[in-house]
N, C-alpha and C positions, 0 to 999 in steps of 0.2 A: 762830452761836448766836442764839438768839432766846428771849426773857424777855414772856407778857403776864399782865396782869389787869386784869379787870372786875370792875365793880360797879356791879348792880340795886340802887335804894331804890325803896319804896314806902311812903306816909306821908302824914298829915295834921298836922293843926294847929285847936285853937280857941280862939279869944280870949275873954277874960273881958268887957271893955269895945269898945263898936262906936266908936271915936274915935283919934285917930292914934297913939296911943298906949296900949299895951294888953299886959297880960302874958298867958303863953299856957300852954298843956301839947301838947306833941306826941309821936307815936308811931306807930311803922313798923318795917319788914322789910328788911332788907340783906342781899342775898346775893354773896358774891365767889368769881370762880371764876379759877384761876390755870395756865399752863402755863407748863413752860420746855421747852426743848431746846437745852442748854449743854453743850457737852464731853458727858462720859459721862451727864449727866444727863437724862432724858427722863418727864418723869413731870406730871401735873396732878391738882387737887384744886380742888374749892370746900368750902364752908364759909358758913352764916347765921347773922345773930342779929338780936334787936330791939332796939329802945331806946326809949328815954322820957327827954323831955326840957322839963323846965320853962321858961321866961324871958323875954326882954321884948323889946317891936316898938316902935321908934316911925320915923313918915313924916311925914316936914313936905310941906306944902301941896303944894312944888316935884317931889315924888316921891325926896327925899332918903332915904334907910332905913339904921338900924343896928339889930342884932336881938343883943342878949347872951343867950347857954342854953349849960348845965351839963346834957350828955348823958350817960345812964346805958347804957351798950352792956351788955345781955346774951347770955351764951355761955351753950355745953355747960359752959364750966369755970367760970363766976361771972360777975361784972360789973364793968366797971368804968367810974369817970367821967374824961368827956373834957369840956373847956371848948370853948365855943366864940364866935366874934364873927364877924356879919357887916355888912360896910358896901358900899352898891349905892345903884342906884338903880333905882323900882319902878316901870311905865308900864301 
């Protein structure tokens, strides 16, 4: 048996403030496409949507980065929001 999925993003980002710190609005295209072939089941589908998503960057000197944004995913059937946090580091 064998289960995959993929997922295409494409997307930007622009900042309000050019300084380490800086809130943002971004927005893109997600497309996911999925097969299985489990037991009797044999079938695949993808599916897209976009989103929009507000929130805030900051990078200390060192390339330290945590980014908080409140994504809006929209569908064929509505939207809905997803929180999000990211912590990395940026070179």
């Amino acid at each position: 048996s064998s289960t995959s999925i993929v997922f295409f993003t494409i997307g930007g980002k622009v900042y309000f403030i050019q300084k380490n710190a800086s809130p943002y609005i971004g927005g893109g295209l997600v497309v996911a496409s999925a097969s299985t072939s489990s037991g009797p089941f044999d079938s695949s589908g993808s599916k897209s949507f976009g989103y929009v998503t507000p929130g805030f960057e900051y990078r200390s000197e060192g390339g330290f980065l945590v980014r908080g944004s409140v994504y809006a995913l929209i569908t064929s059937d509505g939207f809905f929001i997803w929180p999000g946090l990211t912590v990395g580091v940026a070179f």
